[in-house]
VOPA-24368 format. One record per residue (C-alpha): z, x, y; residue in one letter. Coordinates in nm, 4 decimals. Each point is the difference from the previous one (the first is absolute). Example, Ala and Ser with C-alpha at 12.3 -4.5 7.8 and 13.67 -1.06 7.14 Angstrom:
% residues 2
         c3         c1         c2   residu
     0.7800     1.2300    -0.4500        a
    -0.0660     0.1370     0.3440        s
***
This chain:
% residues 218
         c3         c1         c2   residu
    -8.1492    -0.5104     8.8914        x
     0.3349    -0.2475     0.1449        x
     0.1091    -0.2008    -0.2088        x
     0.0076    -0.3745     0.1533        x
     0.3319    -0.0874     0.0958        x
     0.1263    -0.3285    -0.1881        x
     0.1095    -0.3029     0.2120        x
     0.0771    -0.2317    -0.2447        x
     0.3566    -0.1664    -0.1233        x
     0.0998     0.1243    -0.2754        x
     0.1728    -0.2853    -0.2242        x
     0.2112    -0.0464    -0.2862        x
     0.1681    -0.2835    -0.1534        x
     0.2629    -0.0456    -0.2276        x
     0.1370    -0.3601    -0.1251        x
    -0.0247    -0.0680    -0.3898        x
    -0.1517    -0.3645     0.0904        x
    -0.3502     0.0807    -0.1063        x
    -0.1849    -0.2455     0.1574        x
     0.1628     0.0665     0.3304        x
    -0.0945     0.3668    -0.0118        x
    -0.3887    -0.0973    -0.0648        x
    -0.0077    -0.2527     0.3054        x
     0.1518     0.3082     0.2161        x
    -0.1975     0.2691    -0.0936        x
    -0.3327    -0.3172    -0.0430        x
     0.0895    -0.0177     0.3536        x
     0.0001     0.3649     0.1104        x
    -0.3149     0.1385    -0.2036        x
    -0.2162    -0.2533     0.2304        x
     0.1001     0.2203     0.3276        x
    -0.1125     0.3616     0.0459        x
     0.2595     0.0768     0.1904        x
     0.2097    -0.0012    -0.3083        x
     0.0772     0.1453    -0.3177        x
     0.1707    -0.0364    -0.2919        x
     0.1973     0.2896    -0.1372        x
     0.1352    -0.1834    -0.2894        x
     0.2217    -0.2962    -0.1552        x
     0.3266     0.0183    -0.1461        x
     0.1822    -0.2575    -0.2197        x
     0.3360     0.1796     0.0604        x
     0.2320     0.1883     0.2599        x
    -0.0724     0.3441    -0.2509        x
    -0.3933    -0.0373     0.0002        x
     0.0167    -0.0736     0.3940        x
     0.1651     0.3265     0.0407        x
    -0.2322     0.1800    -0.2381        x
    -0.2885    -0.1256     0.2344        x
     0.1359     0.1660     0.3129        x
     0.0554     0.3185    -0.1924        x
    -0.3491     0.0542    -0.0720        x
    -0.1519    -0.0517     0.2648        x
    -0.0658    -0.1461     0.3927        x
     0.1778    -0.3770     0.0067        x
     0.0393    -0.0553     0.3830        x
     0.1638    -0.3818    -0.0680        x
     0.1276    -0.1008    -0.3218        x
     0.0613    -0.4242    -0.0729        x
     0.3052    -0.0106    -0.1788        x
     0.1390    -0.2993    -0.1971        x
     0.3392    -0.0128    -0.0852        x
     0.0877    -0.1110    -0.3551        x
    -0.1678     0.2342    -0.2166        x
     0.0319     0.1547    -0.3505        x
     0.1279     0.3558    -0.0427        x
     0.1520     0.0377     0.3167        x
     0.0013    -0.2301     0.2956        x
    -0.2058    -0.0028     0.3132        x
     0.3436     0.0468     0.2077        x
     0.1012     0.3203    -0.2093        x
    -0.4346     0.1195     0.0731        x
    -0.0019    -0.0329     0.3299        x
     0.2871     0.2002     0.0573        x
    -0.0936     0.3006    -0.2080        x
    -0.3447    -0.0299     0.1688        x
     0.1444    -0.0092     0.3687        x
     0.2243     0.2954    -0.1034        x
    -0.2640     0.1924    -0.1740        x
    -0.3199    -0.1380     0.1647        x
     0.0136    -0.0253     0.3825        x
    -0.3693    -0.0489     0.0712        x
    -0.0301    -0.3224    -0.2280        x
     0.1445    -0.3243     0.1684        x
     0.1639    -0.2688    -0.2025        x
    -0.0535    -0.3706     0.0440        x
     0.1966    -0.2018    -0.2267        x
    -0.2100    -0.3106    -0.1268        x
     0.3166    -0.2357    -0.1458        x
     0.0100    -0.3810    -0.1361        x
     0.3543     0.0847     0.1473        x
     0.0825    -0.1433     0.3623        x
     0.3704     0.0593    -0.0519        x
     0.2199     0.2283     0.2325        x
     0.1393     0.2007    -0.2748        x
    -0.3286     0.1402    -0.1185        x
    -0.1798     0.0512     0.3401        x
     0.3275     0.1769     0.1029        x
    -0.0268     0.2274    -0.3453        x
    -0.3641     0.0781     0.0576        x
     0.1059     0.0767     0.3685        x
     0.2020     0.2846    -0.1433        x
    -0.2114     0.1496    -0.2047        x
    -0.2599     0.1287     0.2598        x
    -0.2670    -0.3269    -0.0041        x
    -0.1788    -0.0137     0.3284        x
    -0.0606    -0.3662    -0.0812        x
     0.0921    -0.3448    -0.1838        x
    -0.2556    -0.2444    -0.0107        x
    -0.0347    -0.3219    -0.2317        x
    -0.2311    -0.0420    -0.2776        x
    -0.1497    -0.2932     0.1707        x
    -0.0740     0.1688     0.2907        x
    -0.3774    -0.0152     0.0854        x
    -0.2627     0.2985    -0.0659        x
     0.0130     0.0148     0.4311        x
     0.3569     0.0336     0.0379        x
     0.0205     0.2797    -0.2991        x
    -0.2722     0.2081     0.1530        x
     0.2036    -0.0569     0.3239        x
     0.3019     0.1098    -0.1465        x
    -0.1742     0.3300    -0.1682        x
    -0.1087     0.1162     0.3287        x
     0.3385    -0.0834     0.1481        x
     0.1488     0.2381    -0.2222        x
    -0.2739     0.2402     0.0047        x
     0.0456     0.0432     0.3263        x
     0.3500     0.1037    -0.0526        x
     0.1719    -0.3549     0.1021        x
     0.1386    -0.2309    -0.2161        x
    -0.1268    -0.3688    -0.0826        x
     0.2042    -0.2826    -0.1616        x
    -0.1713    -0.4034     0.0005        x
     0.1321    -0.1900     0.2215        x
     0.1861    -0.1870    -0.3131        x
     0.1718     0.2826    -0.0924        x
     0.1170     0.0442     0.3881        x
     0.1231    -0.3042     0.0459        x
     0.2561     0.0092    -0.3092        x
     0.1275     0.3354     0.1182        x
     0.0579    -0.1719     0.3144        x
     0.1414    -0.2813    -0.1725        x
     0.1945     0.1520    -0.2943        x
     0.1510     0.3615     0.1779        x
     0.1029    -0.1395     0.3250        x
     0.4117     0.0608    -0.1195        x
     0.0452     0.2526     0.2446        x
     0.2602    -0.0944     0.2293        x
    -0.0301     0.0056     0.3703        x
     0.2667     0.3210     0.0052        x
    -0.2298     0.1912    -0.2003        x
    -0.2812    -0.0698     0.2675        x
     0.2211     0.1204     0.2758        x
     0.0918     0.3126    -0.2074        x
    -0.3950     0.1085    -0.0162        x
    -0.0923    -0.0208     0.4028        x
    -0.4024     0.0480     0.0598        x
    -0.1772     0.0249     0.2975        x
    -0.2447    -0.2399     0.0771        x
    -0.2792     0.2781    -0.0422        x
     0.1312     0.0218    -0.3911        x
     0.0251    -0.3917    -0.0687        x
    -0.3670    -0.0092     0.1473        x
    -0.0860     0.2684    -0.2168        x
     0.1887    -0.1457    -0.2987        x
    -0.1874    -0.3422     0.0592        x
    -0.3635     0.2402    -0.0176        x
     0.1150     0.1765    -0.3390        x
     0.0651    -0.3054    -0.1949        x
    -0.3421    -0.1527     0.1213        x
    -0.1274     0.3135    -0.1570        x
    -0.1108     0.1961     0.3411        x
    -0.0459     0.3910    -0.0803        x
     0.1567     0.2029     0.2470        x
    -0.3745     0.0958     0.1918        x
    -0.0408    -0.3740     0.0271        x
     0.3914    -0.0666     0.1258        x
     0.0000     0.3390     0.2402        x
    -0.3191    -0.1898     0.1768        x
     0.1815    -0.3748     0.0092        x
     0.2767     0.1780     0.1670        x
    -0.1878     0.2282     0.2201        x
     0.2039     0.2901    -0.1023        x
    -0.0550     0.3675    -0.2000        x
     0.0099     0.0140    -0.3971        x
     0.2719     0.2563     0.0312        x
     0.1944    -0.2821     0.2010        x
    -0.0542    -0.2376    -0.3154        x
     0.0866     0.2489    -0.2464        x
     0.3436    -0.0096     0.1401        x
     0.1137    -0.3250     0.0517        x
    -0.1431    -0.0193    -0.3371        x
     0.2285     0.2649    -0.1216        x
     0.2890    -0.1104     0.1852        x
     0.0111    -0.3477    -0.1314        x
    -0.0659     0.1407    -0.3845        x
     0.3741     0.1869     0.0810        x
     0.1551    -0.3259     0.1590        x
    -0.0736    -0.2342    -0.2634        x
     0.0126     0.2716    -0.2633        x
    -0.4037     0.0001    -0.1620        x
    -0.1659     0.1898    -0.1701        x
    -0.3582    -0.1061     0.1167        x
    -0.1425    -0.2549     0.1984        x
    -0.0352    -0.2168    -0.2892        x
     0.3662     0.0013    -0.0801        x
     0.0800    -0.0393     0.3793        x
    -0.2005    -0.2998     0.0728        x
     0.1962    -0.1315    -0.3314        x
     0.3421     0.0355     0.1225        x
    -0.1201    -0.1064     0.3781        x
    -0.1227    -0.3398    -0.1657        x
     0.3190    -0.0577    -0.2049        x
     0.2233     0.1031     0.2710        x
    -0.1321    -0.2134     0.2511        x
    -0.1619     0.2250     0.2240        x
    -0.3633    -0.1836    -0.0570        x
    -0.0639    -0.3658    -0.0179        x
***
């Protein structure tokens, strides 16, 4: 006999603010297409979720107990690659989106973001792009734009990579960019790869970071 194949989301969320964590998961146990792994109350029980099991996204707050949602996602991005992290923050400051950046989140939404934009940013990142609300955009824009215009002239792109930089911070996947552009996968892989070495990235995440900071997208 096959065993049916499960289609469903596989959630966790971690933020010490009970009530919060009830309204999320409230929110999620009334769609099927969803389910929740677990809930943590700190960065060390968020971890200890992904270890035992399936957690394709994991909500992450911030300030927590024990260890800190910053210090989690990393060790779960490191150690984890199939679980996604969107960061769920009070915080709309540069300093912290920047941090969380770093450490491997695919994401950085507000916590009063509606339940349509978080399901829209957990298939974002599901889907291997990256979502941040358009609050948290605009300070990036507004707070990292100190790159000077020598700096832009050092890092020359094409206009096929500042098209395809614009895509990857809207949170395009690279099927869904290859098809805008009417060109091969294998042709998005490397201007992909080339612009992680000019701007020096480790991941797309990180690269749409320094692109925003550095001026490269309004």
């Amino acid at each position: 006999m096959t065993e049916e194949k499960d289609d469903r989301i596989y959630l966790a969320v971690a933020d010490d603010h009970t009530i919060l964590v009830d309204g999320i998961v409230q929110i999620f146990n009334k769609n099927p297409k969803y389910h929740i792994v677990g809930t943590a109350n700190n960065g060390q029980e968020s971890i200890d979720i992904v270890r035992r099991g399936r957690v394709d996204v994991i909500i992450m707050d911030i300030n927590m107990p024990v260890m800190d949602g910053i210090d989690a996602t990393e060790i779960i991005s490191e150690h984890f690659e199939e679980t996604k992290v969107l960061i769920m923050s009070m915080h709309n400051k540069a300093g912290y989106i920047q941090n969380a950046i770093k450490a491997g989140a695919s994401g950085y939404i507000l916590k009063n973001t509606s339940p349509d934009e978080l399901e829209e940013a957990i298939a974002r990142v599901l889907e291997g792009g990256s979502y941040f609300s358009q609050d948290v955009s605009t300070l990036m824009a507004m707070s990292m734009r100190g790159i000077t215009d020598e700096k832009k002239e050092i890092i020359k792109l094409s206009r096929q990579e500042k098209l395809m930089l614009r895509l990857l911070s809207e949170g395009f996947t690279s099927d869904e960019i290859s098809k805008k552009m009417d060109t091969s996968v294998h042709t998005i892989s490397s201007y992909r790869r080339n612009m992680l070495i000019k701007f020096g990235a480790k991941n797309v995440t990180q690269l749409i970071s320094i692109a925003i900071k550095d001026g490269f997208i309004e």
